[in-house]
LOTI-607586 format. One line per field, with one value per atom (N, C-alpha, C): x, y, z; residue number from 1; atom name; residue in one letter. Coordinates in nm, 4 decimals. Layout:
REM LOTI-607586
px	[X:...]
py	[Y:...]
pz	[Z:...]
n	[NUM:...]
atom	[CA:...]
res	[A:...]
//
This chain:
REM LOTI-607586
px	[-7.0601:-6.9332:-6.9273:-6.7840:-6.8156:-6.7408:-6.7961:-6.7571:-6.7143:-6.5770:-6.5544:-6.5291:-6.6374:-6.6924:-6.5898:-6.5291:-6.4400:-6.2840:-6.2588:-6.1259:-6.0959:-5.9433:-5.9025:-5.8945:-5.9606:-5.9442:-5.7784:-5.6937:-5.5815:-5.5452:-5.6162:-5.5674:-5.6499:-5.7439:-5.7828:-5.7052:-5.6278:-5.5404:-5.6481:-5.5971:-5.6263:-5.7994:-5.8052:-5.9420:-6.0835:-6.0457:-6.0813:-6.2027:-6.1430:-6.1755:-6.3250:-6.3950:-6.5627:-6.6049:-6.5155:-6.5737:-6.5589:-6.4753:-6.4555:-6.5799:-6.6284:-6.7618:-6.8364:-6.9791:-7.1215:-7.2050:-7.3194:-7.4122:-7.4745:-7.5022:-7.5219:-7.6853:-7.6889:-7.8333:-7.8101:-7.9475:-7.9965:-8.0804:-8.0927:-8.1576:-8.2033:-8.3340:-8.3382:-8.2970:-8.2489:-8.1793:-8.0398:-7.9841:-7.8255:-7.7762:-7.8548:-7.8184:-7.7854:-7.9759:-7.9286:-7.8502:-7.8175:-7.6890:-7.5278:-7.5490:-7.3727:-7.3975:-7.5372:-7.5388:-7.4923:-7.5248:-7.5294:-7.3949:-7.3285:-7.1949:-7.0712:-7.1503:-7.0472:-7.0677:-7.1882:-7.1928:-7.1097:-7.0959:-7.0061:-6.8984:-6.8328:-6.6989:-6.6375:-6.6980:-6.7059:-6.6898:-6.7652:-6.7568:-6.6663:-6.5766:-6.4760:-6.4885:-6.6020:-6.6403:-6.5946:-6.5471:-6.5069:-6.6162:-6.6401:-6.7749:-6.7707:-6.8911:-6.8444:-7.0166:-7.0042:-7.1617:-7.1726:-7.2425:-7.2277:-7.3811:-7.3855:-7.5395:-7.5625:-7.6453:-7.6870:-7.8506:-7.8279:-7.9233:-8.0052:-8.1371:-8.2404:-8.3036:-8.3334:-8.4023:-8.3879:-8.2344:-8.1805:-8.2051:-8.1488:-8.1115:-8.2560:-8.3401:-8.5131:-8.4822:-8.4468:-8.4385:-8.3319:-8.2778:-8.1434:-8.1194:-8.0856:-8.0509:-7.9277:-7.8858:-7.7645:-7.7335:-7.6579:-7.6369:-7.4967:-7.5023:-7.3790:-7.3395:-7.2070:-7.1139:-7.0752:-7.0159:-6.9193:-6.8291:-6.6853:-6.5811:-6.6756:-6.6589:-6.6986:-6.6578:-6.5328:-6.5047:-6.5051:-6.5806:-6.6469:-6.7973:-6.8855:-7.0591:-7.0810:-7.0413:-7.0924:-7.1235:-7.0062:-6.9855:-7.0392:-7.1034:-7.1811:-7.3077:-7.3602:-7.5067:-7.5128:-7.4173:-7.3983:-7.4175:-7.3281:-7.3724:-7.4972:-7.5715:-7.6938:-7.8005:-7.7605:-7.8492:-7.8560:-7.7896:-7.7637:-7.8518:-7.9145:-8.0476:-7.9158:-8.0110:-7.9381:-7.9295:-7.8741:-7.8770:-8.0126:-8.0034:-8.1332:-8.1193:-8.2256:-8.1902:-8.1350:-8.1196:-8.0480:-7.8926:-7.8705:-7.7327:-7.6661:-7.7421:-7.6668:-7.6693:-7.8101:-7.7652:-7.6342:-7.5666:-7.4999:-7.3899:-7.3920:-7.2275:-7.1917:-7.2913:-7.2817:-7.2611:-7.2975:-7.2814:-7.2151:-7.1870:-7.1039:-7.2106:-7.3533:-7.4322:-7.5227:-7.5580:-7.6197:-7.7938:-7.8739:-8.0475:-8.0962:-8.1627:-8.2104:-8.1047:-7.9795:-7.9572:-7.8838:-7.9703:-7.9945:-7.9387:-8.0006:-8.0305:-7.8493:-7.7591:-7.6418:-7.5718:-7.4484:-7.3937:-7.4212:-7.5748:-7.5818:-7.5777:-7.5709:-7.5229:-7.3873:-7.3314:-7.1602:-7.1271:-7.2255:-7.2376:-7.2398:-7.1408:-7.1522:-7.1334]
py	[-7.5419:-7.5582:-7.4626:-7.3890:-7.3103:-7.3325:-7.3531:-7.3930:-7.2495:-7.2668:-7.1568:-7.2119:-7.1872:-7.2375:-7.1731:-7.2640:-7.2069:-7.1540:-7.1414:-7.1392:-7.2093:-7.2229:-7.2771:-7.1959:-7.2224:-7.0903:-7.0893:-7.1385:-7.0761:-6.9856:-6.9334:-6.8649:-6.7092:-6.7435:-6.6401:-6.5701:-6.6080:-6.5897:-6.5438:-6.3822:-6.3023:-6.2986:-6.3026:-6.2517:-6.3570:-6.4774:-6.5719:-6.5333:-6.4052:-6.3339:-6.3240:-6.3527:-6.3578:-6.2350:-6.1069:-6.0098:-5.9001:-5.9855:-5.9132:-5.9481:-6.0334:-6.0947:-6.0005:-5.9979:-5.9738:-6.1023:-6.1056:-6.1705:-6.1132:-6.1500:-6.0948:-6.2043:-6.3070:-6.3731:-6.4598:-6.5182:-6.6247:-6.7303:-6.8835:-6.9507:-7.0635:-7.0964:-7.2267:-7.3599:-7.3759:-7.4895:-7.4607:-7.5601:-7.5216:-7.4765:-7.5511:-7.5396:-7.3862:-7.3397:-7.2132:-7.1131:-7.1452:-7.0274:-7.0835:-7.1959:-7.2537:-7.1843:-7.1469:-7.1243:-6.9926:-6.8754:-6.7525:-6.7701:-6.8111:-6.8275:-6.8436:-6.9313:-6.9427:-6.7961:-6.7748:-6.6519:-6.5394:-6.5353:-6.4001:-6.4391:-6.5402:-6.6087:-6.5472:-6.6294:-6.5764:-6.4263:-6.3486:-6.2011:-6.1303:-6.1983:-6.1945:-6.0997:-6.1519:-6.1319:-6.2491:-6.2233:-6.3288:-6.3808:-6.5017:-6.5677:-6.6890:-6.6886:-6.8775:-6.8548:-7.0072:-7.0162:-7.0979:-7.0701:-7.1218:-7.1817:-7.3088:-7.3437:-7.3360:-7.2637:-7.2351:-7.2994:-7.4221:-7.4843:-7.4260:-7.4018:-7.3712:-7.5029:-7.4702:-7.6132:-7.7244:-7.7171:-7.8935:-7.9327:-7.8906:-7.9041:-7.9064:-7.8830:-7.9039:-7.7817:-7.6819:-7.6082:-7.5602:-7.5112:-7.4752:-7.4036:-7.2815:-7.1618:-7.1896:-7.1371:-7.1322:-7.0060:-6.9474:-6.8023:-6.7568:-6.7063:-6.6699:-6.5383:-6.5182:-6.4245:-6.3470:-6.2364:-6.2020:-6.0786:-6.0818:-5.9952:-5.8779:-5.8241:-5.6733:-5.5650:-5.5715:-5.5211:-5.4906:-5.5792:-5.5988:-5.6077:-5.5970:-5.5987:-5.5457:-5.4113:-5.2837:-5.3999:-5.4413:-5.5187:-5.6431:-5.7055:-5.8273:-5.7657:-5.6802:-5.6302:-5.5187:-5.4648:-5.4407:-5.5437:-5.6920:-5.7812:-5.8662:-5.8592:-5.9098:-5.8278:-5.6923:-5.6096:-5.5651:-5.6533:-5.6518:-5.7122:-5.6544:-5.7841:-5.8095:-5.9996:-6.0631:-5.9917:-6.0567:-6.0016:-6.0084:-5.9581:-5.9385:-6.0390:-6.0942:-6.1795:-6.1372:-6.0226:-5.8930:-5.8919:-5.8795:-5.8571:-5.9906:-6.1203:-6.2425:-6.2487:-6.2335:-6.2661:-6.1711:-6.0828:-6.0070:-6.0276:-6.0949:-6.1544:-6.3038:-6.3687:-6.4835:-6.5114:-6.3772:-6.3538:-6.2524:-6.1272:-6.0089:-5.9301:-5.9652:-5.8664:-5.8113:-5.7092:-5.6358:-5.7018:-5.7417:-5.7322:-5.6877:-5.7644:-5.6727:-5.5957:-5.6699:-5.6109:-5.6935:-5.7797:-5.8536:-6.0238:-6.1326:-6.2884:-6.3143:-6.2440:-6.2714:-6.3300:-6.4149:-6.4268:-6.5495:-6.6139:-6.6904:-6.8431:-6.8372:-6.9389:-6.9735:-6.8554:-6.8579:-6.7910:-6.7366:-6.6598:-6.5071:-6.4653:-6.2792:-6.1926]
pz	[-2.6422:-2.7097:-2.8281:-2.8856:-2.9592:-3.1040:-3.1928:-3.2976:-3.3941:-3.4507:-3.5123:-3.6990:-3.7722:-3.8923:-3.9975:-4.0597:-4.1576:-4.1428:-3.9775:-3.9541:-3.7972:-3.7788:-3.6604:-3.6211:-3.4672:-3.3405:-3.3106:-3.3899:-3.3538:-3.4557:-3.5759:-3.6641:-3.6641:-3.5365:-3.4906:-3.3657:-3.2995:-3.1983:-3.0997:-3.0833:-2.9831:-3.0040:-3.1067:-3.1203:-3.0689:-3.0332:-2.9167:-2.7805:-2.7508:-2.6350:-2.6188:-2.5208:-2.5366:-2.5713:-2.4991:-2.4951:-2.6626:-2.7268:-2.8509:-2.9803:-2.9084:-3.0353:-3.0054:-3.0839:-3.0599:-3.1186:-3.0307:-3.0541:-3.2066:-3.3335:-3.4477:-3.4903:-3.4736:-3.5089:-3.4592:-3.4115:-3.3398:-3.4359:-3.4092:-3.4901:-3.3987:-3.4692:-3.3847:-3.4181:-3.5594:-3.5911:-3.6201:-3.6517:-3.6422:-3.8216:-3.9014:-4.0149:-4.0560:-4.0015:-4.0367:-3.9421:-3.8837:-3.8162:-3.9307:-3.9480:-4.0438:-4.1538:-4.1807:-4.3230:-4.2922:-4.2116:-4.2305:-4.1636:-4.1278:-4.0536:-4.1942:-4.2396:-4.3674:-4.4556:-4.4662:-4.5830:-4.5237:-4.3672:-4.3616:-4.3598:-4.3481:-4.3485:-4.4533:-4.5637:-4.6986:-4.7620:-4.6910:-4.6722:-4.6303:-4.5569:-4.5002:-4.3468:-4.2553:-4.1353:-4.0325:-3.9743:-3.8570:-3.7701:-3.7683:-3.7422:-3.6873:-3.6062:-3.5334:-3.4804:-3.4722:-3.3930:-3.2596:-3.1466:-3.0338:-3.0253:-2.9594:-2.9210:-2.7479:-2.7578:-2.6349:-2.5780:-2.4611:-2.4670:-2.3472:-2.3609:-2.2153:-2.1451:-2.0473:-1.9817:-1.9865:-1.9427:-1.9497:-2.0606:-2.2133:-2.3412:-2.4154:-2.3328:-2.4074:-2.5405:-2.5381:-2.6472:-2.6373:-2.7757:-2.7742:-2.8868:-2.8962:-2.9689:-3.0494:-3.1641:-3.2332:-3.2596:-3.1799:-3.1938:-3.3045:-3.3679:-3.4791:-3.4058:-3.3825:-3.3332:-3.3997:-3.4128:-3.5331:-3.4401:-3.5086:-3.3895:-3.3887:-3.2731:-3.3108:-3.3281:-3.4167:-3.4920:-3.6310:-3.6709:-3.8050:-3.8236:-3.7184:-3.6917:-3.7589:-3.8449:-3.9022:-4.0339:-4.0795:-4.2519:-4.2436:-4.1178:-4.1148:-4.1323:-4.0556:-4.0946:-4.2351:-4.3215:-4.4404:-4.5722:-4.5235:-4.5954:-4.5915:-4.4581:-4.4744:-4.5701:-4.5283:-4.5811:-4.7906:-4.8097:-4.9338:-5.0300:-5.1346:-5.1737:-5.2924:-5.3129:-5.4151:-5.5357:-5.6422:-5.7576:-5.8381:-5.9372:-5.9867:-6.1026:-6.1516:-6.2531:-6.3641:-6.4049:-6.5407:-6.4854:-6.3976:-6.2940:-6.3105:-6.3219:-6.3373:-6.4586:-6.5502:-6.6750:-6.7702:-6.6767:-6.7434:-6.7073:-6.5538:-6.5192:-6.6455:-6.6319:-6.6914:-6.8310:-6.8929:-7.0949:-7.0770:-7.0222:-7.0531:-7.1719:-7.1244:-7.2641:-7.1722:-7.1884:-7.1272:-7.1954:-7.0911:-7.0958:-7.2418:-7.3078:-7.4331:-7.5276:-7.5482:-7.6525:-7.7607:-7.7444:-7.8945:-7.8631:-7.9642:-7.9316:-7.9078:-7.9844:-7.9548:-7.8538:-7.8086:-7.7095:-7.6162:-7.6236:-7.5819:-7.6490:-7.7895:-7.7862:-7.8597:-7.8207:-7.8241:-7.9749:-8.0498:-8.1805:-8.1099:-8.1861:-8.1723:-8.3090]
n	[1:1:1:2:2:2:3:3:3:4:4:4:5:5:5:6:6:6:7:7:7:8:8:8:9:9:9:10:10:10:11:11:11:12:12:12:13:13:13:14:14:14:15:15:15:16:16:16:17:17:17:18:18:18:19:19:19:20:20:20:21:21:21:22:22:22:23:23:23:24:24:24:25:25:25:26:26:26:27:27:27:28:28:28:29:29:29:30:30:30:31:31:31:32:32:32:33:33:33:34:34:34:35:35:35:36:36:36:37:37:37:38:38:38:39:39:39:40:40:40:41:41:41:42:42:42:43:43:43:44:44:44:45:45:45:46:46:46:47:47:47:48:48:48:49:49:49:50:50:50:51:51:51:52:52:52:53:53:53:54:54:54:55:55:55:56:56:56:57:57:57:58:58:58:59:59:59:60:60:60:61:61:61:62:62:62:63:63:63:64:64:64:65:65:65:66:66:66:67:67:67:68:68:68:69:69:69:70:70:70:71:71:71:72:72:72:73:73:73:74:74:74:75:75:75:76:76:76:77:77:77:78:78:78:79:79:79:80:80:80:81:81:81:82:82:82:83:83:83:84:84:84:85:85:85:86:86:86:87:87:87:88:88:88:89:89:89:90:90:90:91:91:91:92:92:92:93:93:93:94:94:94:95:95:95:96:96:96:97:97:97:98:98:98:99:99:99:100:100:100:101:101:101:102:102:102:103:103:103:104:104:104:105:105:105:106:106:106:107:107:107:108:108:108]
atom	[N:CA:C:N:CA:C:N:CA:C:N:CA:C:N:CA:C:N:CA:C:N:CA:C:N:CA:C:N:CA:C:N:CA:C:N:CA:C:N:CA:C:N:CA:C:N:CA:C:N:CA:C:N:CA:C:N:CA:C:N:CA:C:N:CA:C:N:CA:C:N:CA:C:N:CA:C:N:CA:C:N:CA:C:N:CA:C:N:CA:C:N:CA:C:N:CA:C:N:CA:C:N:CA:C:N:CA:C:N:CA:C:N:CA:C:N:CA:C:N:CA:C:N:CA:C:N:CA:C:N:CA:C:N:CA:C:N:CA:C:N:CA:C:N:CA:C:N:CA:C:N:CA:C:N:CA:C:N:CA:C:N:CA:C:N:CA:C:N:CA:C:N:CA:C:N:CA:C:N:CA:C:N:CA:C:N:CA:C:N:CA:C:N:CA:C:N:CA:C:N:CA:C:N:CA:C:N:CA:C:N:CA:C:N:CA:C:N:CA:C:N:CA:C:N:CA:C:N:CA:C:N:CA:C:N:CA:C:N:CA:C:N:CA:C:N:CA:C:N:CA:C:N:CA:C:N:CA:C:N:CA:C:N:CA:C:N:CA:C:N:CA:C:N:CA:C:N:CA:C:N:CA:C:N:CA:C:N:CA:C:N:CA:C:N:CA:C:N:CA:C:N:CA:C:N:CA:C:N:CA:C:N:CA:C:N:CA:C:N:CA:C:N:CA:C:N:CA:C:N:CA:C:N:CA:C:N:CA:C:N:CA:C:N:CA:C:N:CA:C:N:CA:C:N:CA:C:N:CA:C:N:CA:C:N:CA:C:N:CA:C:N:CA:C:N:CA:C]
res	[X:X:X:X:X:X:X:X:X:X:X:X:X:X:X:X:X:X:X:X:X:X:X:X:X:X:X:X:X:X:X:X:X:X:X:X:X:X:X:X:X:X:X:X:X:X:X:X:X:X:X:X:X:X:X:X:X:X:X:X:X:X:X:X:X:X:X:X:X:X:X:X:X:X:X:X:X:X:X:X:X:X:X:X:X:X:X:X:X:X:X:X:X:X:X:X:X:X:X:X:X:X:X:X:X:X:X:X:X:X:X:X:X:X:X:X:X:X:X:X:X:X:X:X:X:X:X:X:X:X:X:X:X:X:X:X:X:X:X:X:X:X:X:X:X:X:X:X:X:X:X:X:X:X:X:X:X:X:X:X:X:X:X:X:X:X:X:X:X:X:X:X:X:X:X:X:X:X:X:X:X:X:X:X:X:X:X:X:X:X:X:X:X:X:X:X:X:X:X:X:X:X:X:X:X:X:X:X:X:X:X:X:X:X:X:X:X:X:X:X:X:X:X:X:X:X:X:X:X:X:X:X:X:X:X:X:X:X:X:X:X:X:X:X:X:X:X:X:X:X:X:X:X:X:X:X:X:X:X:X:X:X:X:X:X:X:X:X:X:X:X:X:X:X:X:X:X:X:X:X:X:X:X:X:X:X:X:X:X:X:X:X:X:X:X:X:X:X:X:X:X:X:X:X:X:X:X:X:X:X:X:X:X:X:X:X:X:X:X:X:X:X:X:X]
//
């Protein structure tokens, strides 16, 4: 059954079509395929996850899709390392690393 995470398969219309996905990652639990399903959602990659069971449901794969027309910017956003802890502390105060006790506790 194919679950499309974060939107109605009718607001995907056309794009429905088996042959317009790619297979993009495989998991063996489900969580983590929703999780990486949501993060490209989010990304704004079109994404859904299908479970695919072997041997009379004994094991069963969670494969995450993504159109393929967008594969390039799903494996762009995986490939992205997080932020760095300097990169947050600078979204989060607007002060750049080391330059001075200022800012954090709401004194400038």
């Amino acid at each position: 059954m194919a679950v499309v995470a974060g939107r109605s398969t009718r607001s995907l219309g056309s794009t429905m079509n088996s042959d317009e996905w790619e297979l993009f990652r495989s998991f063996d639990n489900p969580a983590s395929a929703d999780v990486m399903c949501q993060w490209l959602l989010r990304e704004q990659v079109p994404a859904r996850v299908e479970t695919r069971s072997l041997e009379h449901g004994i094991e069963a794969k969670h494969c995450v899709f993504v159109h393929r027309s967008l594969a390039h910017r799903a494996r762009w956003v995986v490939a992205q390392l997080p932020p760095s802890d300097e990169e947050l502390e600078y979204l989060a105060t607007g002060k750049l690393p080391g330059s001075g006790a200022e800012g954090k506790n709401g004194a400038t």
